[in-house]
PyMOL CGO cylinders between C-alpha atoms (Angstrom):
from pymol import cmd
from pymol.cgo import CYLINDER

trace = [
    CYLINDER, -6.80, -6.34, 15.46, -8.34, -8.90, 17.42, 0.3, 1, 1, 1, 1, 1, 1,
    CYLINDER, -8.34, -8.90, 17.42, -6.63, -11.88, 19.00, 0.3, 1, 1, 1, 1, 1, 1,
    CYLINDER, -6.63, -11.88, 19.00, -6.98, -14.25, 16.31, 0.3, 1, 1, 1, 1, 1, 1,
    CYLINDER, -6.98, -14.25, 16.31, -5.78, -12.04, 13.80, 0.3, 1, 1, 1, 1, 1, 1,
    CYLINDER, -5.78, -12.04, 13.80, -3.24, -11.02, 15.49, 0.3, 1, 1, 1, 1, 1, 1,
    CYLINDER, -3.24, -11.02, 15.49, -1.83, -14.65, 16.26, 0.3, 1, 1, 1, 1, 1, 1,
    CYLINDER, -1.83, -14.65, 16.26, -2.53, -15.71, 12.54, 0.3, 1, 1, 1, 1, 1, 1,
    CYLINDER, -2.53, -15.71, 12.54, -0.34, -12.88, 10.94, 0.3, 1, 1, 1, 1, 1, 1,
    CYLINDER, -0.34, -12.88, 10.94, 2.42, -13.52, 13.65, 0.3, 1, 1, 1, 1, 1, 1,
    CYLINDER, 2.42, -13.52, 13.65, 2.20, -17.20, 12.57, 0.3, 1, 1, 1, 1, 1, 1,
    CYLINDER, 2.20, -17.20, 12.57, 2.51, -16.32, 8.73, 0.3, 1, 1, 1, 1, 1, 1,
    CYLINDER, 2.51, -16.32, 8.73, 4.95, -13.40, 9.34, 0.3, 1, 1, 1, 1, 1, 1,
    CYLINDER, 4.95, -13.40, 9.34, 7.38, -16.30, 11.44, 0.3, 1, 1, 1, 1, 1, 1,
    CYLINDER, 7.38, -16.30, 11.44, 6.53, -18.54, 8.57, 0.3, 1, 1, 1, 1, 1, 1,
    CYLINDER, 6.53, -18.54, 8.57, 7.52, -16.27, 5.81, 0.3, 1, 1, 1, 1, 1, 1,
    CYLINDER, 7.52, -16.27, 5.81, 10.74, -15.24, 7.60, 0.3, 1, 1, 1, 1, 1, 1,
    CYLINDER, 10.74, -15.24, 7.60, 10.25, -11.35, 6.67, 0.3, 1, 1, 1, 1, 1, 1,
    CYLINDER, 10.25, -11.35, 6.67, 11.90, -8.53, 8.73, 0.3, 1, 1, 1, 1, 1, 1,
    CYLINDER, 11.90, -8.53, 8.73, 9.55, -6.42, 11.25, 0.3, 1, 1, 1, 1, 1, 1,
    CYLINDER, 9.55, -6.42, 11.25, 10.13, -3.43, 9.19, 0.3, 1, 1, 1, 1, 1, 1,
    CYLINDER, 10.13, -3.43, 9.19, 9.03, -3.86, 5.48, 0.3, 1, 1, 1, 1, 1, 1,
    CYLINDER, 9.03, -3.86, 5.48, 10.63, -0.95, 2.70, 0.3, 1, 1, 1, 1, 1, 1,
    CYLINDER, 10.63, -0.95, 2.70, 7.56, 0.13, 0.15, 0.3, 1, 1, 1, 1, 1, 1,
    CYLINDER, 7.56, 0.13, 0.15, 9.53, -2.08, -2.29, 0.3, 1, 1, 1, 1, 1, 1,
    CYLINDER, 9.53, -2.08, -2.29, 8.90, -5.22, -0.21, 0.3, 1, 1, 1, 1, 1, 1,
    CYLINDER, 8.90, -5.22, -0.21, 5.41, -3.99, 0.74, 0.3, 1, 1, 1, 1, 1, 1,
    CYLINDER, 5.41, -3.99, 0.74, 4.59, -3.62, -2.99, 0.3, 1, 1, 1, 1, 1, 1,
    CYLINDER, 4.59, -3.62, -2.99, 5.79, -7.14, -3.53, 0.3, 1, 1, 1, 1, 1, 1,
    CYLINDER, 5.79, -7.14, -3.53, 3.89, -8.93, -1.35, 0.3, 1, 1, 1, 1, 1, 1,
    CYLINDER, 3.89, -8.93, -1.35, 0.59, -6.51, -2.58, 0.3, 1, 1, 1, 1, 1, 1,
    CYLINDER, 0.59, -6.51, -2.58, 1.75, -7.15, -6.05, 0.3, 1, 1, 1, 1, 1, 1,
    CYLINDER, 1.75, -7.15, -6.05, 1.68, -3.45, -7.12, 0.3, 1, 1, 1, 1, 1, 1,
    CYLINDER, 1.68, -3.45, -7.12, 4.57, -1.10, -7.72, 0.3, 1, 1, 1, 1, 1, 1,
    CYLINDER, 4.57, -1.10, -7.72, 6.56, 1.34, -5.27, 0.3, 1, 1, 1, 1, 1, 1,
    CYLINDER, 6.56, 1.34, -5.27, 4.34, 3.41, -6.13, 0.3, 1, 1, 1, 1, 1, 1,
    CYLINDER, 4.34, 3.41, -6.13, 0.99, 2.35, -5.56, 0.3, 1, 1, 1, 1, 1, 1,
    CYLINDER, 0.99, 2.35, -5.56, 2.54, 2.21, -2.36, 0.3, 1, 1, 1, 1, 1, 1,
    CYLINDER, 2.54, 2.21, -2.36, 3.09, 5.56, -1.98, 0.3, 1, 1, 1, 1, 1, 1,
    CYLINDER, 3.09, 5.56, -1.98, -0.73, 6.08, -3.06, 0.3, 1, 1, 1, 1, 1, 1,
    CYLINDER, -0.73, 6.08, -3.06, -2.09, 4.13, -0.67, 0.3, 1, 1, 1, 1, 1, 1,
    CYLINDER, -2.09, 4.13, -0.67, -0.13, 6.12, 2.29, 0.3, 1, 1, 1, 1, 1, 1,
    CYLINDER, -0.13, 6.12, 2.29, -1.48, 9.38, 0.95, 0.3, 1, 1, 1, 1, 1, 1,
    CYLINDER, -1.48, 9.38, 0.95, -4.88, 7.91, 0.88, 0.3, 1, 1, 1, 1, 1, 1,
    CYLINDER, -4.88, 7.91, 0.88, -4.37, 6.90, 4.48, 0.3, 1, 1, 1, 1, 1, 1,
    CYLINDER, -4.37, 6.90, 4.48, -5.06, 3.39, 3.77, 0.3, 1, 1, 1, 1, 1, 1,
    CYLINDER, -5.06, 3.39, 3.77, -1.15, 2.21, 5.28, 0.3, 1, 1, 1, 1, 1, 1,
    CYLINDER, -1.15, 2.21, 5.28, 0.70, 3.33, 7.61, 0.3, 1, 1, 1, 1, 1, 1,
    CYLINDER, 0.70, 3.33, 7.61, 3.95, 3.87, 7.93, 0.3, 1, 1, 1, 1, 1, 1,
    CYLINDER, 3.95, 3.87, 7.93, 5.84, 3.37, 11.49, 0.3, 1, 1, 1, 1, 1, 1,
    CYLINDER, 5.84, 3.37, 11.49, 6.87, 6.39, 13.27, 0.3, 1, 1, 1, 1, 1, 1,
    CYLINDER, 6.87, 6.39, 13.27, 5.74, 10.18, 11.69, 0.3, 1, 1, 1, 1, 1, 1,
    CYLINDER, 5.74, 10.18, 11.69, 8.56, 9.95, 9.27, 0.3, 1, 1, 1, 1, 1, 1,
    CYLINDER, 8.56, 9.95, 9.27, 9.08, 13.43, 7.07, 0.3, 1, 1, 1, 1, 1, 1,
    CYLINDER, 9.08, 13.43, 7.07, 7.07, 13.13, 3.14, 0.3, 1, 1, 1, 1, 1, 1,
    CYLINDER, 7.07, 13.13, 3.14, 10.78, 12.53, 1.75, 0.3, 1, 1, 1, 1, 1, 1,
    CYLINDER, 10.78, 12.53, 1.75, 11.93, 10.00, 4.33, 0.3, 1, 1, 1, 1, 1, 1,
    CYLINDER, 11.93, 10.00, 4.33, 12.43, 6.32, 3.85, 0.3, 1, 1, 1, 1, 1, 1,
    CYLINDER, 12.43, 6.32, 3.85, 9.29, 5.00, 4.99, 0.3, 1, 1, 1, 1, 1, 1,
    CYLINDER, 9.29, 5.00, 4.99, 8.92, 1.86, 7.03, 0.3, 1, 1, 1, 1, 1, 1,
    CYLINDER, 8.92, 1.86, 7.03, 5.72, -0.41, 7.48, 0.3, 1, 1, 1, 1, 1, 1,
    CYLINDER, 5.72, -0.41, 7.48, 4.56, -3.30, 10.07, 0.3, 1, 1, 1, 1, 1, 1,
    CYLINDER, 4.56, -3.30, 10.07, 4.81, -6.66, 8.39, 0.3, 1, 1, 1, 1, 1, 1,
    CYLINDER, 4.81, -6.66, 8.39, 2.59, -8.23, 11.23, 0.3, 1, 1, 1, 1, 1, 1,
    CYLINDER, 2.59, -8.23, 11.23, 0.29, -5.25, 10.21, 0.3, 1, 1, 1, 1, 1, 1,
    CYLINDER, 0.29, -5.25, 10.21, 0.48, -5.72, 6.60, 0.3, 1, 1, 1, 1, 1, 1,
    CYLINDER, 0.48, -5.72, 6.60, -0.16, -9.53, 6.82, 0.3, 1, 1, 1, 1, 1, 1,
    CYLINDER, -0.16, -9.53, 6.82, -3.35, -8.66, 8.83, 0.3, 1, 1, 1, 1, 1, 1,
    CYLINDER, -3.35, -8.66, 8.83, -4.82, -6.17, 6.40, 0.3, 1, 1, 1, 1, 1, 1,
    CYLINDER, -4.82, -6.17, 6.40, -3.75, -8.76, 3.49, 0.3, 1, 1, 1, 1, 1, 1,
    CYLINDER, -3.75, -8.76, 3.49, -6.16, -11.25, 5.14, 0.3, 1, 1, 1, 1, 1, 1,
    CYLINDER, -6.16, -11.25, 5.14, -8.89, -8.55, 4.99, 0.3, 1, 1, 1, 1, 1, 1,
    CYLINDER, -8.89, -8.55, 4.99, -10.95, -8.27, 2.06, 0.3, 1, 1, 1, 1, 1, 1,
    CYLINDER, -10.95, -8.27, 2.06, -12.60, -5.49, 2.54, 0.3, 1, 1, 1, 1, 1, 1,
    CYLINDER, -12.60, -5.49, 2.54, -9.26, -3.57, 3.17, 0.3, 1, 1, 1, 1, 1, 1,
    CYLINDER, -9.26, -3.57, 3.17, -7.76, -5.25, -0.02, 0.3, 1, 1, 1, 1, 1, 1,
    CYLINDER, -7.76, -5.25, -0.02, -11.24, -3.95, -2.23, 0.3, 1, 1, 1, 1, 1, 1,
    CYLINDER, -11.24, -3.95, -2.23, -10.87, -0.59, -1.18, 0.3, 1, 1, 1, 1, 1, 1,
    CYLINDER, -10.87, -0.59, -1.18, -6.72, -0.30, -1.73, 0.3, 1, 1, 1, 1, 1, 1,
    CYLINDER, -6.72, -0.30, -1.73, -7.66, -1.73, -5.47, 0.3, 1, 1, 1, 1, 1, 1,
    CYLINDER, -7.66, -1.73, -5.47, -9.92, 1.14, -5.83, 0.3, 1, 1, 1, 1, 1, 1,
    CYLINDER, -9.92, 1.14, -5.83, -8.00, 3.81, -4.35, 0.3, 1, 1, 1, 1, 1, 1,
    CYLINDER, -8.00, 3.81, -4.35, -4.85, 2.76, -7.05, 0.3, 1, 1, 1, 1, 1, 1,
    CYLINDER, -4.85, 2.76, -7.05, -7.29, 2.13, -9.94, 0.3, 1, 1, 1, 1, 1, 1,
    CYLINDER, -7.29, 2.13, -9.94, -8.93, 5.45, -9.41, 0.3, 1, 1, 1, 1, 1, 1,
    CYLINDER, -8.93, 5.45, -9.41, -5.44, 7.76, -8.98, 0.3, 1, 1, 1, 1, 1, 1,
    CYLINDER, -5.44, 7.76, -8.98, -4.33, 6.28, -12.01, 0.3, 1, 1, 1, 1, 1, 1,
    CYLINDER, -4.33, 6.28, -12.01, -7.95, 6.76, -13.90, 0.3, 1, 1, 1, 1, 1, 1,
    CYLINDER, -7.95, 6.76, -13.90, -7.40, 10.25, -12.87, 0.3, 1, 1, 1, 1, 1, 1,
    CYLINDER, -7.40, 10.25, -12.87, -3.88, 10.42, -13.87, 0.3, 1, 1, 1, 1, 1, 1,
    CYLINDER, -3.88, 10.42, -13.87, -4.47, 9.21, -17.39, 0.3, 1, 1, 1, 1, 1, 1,
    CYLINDER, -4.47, 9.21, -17.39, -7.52, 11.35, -17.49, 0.3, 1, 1, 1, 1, 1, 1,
    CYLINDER, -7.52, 11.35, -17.49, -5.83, 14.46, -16.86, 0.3, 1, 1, 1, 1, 1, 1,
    CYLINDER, -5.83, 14.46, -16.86, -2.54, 12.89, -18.92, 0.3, 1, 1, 1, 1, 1, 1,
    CYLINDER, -2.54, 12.89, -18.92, -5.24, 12.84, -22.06, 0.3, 1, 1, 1, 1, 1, 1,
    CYLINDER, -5.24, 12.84, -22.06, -7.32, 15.97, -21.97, 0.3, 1, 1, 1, 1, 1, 1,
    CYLINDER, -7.32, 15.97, -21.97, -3.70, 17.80, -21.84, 0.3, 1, 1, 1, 1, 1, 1,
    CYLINDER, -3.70, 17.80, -21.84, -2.44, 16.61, -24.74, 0.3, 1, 1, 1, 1, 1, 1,
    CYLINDER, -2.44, 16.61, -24.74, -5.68, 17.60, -26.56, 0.3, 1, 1, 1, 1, 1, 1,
    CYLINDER, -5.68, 17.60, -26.56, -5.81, 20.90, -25.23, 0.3, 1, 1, 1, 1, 1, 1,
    CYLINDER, -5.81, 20.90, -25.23, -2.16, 21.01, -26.50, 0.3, 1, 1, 1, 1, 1, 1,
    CYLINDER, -2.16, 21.01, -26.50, -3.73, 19.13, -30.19, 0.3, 1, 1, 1, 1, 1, 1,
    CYLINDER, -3.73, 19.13, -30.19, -6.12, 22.82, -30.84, 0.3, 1, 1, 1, 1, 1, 1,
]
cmd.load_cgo(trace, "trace")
């Protein structure tokens, strides 16, 4: 992050009086998306949780971070995507089972 950025999501993470450490649920809130979408977008690689915690651990993410990338576009485009396509994929395979099951 550069400087600026970096001030400006101190500045709105002071002003929104969050914690340092944001849960997925209160990560999903403020990317208005469910738990997990969350969990989509940290397989995808696109967050990051703090520390190398184990796949079943409570996972724990940056709010300064998380402000930053919500001031990104770009970032927010391509976490759209990545949900919108795992769930196109989902259905997808949801549908063409319950046809194969139909025959």
């Amino acid at each position: 992050m550069t400087d600026d950025i970096t001030q400006a999501a101190l500045t709105t993470w002071a002003a929104k009086d969050l914690p340092a450490r944001l849960l997925a649920a209160q990560v999903a809130k403020l990317l208005n998306c469910t738990p997990e979408d969350v969990a989509i977008l940290v397989t995808s690689g696109k967050l990051r949780p703090l520390g190398r915690p184990n796949p079943n651990a409570v996972k724990f993410f940056s709010a300064v971070e998380l402000i930053a990338l919500l001031a990104d576009r770009e970032w927010l485009d391509e976490a759209t995507k990545t949900i919108g396509n795992f769930w196109k994929r989902k259905n997808a395979l949801r549908h063409r089972g319950h046809l194969e099951t139909a025959r």
